[in-house]
Every structure is written in C-alpha cells, then in structure tokens.
C-alpha positions as CSV (number, residue, x, y, z in Angstrom):
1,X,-14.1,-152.0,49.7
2,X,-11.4,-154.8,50.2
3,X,-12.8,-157.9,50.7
4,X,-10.9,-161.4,51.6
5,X,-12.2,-164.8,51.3
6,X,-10.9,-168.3,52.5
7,X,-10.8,-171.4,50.1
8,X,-9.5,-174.8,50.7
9,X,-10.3,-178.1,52.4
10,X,-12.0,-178.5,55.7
11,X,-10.3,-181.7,56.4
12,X,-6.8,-182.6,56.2
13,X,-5.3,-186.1,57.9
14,X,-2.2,-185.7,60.3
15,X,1.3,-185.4,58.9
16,X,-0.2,-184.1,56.5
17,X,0.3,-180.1,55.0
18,X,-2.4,-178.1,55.4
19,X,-3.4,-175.7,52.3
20,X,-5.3,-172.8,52.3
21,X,-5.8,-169.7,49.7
22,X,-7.0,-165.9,50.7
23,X,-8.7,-164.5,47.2
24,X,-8.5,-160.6,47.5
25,X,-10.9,-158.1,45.9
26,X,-11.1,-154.4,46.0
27,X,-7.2,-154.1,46.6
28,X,-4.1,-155.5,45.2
29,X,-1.6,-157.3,47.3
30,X,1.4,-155.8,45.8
31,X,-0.1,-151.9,47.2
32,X,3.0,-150.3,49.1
33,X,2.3,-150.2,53.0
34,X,0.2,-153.1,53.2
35,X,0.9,-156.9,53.9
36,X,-1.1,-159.9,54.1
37,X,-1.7,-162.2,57.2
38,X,-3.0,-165.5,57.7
39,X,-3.7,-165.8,61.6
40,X,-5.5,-168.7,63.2
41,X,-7.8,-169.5,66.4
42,X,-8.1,-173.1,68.3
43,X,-11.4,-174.2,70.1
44,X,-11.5,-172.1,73.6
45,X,-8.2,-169.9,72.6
46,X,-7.1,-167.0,71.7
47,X,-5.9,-165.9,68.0
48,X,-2.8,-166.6,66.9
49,X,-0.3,-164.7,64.2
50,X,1.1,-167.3,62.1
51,X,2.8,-165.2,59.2
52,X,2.8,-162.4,56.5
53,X,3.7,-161.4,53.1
54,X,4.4,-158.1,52.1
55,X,3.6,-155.9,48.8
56,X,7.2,-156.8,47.8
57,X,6.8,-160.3,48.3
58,X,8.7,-160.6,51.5
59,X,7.6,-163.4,54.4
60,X,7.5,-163.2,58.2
61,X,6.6,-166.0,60.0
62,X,5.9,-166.8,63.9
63,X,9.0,-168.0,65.6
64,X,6.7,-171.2,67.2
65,X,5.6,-171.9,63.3
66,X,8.0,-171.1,61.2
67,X,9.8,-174.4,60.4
68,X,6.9,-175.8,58.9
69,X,4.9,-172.6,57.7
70,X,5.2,-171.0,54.2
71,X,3.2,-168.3,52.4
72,X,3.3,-167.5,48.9
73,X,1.3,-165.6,46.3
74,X,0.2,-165.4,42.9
75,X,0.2,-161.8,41.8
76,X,-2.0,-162.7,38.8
77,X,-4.6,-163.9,40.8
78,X,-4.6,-161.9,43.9
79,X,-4.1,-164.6,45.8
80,X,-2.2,-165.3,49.0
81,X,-1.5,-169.1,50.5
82,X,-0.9,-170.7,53.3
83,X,0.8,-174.0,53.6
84,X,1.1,-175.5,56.6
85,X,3.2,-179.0,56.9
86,X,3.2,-182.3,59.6
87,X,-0.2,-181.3,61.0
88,X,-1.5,-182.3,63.8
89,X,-5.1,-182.2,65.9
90,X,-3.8,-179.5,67.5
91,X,-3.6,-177.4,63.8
92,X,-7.7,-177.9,64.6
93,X,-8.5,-174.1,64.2
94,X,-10.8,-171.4,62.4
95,X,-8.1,-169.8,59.9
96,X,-8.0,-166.3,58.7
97,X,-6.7,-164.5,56.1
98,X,-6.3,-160.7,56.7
99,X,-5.2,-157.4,55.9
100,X,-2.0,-155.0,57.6
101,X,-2.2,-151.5,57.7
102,X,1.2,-150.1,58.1
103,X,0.1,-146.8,59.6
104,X,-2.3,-148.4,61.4
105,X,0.1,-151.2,63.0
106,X,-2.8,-153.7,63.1
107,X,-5.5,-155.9,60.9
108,X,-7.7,-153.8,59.2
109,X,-9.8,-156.4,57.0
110,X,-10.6,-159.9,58.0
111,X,-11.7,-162.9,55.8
112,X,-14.9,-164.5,57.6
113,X,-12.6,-167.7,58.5
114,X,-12.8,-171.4,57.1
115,X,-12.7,-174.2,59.8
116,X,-10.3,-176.7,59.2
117,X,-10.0,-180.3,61.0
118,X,-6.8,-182.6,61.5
119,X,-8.3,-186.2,62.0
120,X,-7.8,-189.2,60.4
C-alpha cells in the first residue's frame, strides 16, 4: 500500500519561502508511469494543482505559481519537496502531497494534508 505523509512547519512569516516534504512508503518515486503532486486548498475554496515531478525527475508547475514554486527530490529518501517563495496570507492553505496515475489521468493516493499559516 503506498502511503504519503506531510512534514514541515505550520507557520511560516510573509516573504518568506514556504517548505514542505512528502515522505513516500510502499512505492518508489522513480516507478515509470507515476509522478508526484503537491496540490493545495485555501479556507472556503476549492483545491488547487500547484506542480509535479515525474519518475525521471522532470517538473511541471502551475502557470499562476510557477515563478516562485520549485519541487525537488531525494531519491535516497523517497522524498518529494515543495518550496514555495515570497509568501503571503493568501499561501494560508491545507497542503497535499499526492500520487499520479498515468493510466488513470488523476490522483490516486493522497497525504492526509498539513495546515500551514502565513502570519507574522
């Protein structure tokens, strides 16, 4: 069973980057046909795609995000990250790491989410 788990500080003061990790077990991130996803969800909205890194090591990021997104990985670890710079009150969200199934064209294991808070 793949499981994904969110680490990282709930708090984080504006202008600040934001730095999460996504700890994988039961699968390794470098498996052909999958990629992994950190996606995000403000109070009252909806969720939101941020970006993805593929087995091979290759990022896609949301066009409203990308200058100040980045996602990396440690292979060694099974670890995914999620850096996200010049935050704002408005980064306030529930993040998630995630799974995508290629075949499947969609998320197909979810992290449980770790809040995090802009505020100074």
């Amino acid at each position: 069973q793949v499981q994904l788990q969110e680490s990282g500080p709930g708090l984080v003061k504006p202008s600040q980057t934001l730095s999460l990790t996504c700890t994988v077990s039961g699968g390794s991130i470098t498996t052909s046909y999958y990629a992994w996803s950190w996606i995000r969800q403000p109070p009252g909205k909806g969720l939101e795609w941020m970006g993805v890194i593929a087995s091979d090591g290759s990022t896609y990021y949301s066009p409203s995000l990308k200058s100040r997104t980045s996602i990396s990985r440690d292979t060694s670890k099974n670890q995914f990250s999620l850096q996200l710079s010049s935050v704002t009150p408005e980064d306030r969200a529930i993040y998630y790491c995630a799974r995508f199934h290629e075949f499947n064209y969609g998320m197909d294991y979810w992290g449980k989410g770790t809040l995090v808070t802009v505020s100074s």
